[in-house]
N, C-alpha and C positions, 0 to 999 in steps of 0.2 A: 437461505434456501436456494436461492442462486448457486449458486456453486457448487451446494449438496446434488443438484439437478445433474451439475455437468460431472457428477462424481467422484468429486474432492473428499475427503475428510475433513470437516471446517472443526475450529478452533476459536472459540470468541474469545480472543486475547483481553482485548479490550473492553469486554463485562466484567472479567474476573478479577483483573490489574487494576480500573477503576482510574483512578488521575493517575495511575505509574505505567500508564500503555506505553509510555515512548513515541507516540502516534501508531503507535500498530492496533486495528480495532481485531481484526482476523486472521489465524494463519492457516494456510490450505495444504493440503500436501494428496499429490498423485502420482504415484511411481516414484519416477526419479526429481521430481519437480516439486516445489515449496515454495509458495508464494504468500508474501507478507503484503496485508492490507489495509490501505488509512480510506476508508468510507466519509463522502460527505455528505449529507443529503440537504442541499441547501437551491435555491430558487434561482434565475439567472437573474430577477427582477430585485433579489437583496442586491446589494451592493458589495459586501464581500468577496472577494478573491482570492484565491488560492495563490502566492509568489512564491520566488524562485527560495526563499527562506525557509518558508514551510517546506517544498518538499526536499530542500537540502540537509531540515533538522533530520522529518525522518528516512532520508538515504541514512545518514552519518549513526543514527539509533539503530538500523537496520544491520548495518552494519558493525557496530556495537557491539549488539546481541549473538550474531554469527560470530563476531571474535572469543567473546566468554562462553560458546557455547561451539568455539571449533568441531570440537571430533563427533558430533552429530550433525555438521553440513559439507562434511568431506561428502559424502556419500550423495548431496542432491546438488541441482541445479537451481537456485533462486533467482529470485527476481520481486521486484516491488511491484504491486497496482495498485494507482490512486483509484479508485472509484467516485465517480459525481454523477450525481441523478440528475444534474444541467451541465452545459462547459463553462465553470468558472473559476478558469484558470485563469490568471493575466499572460502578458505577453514574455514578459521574464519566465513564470513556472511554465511555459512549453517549450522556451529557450532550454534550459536546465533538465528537462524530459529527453529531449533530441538530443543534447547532447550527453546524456548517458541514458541511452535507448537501451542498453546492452542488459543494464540494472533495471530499469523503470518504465513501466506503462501508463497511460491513462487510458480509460472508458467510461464514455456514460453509458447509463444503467438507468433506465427511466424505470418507476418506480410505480 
C-alpha cells in the first residue's frame, strides 16, 4: 500500500512465487523506473541481521532475473530496495549498500 500511495504499480512477487522469490517480495514500476524489493519486517531488539550475504544473494538473483528476462529491461532504469521496519542491517550489509549505491537502497519503513 506504500508504494501504491506513491503511485507505483506493485507486483507481490513474492506471494505468488512462494519459496521461489529469489528474495524479491515486490516489483514496482513507474515510468521509466522498476524497482525490485526484499521487505523485512523484523524488530531491532530480535537479534537478526541482515549481512553483506543476504543482500549480495539477492543483488546477484536480481540480477539474474534482468539477464533472462533482458528485452523488457532495456527500456527501464532499476534499482534494488531493501526495505526494514527497524535498521537491521550489520556493518558489512551497509558496507555492500554503499558500495553499490548505484543498484541498491535501504529504508526503514515503520510500520
Amino acid at each position: 500500500k506504500y508504494f501504491e500511495n506513491l503511485g507505483y504499480k506493485t507486483v507481490k512477487y513474492g506471494k505468488i512465487h512462494g519459496p521461489k522469490d529469489k528474495d524479491i517480495d515486490l516489483m514496482l514500476k513507474k515510468g521509466k523506473e522498476f524497482i525490485f524489493v526484499q521487505c523485512k519486517d523484523l524488530d531491532i531488539k530480535n537479534k537478526y541481521r541482515i549481512d553483506s550475504k543476504e543482500i549480495q544473494y539477492t543483488r546477484m538473483n536480481v540480477r539474474d532475473y534482468i539477464e533472462n528476462t533482458k528485452a523488457l529491461f532495456d527500456m527501464y532504469e532499476w534499482k534494488i530496495f531493501y526495505i526494514t521496519s527497524d535498521n537491521i542491517l550489520d556493518k558489512s550489509a551497509e558496507h555492500k549498500i554503499n558500495r553499490h549505491r548505484e543498484e541498491i537502497e535501504h529504508q526503514v519503513i515503520k510500520i
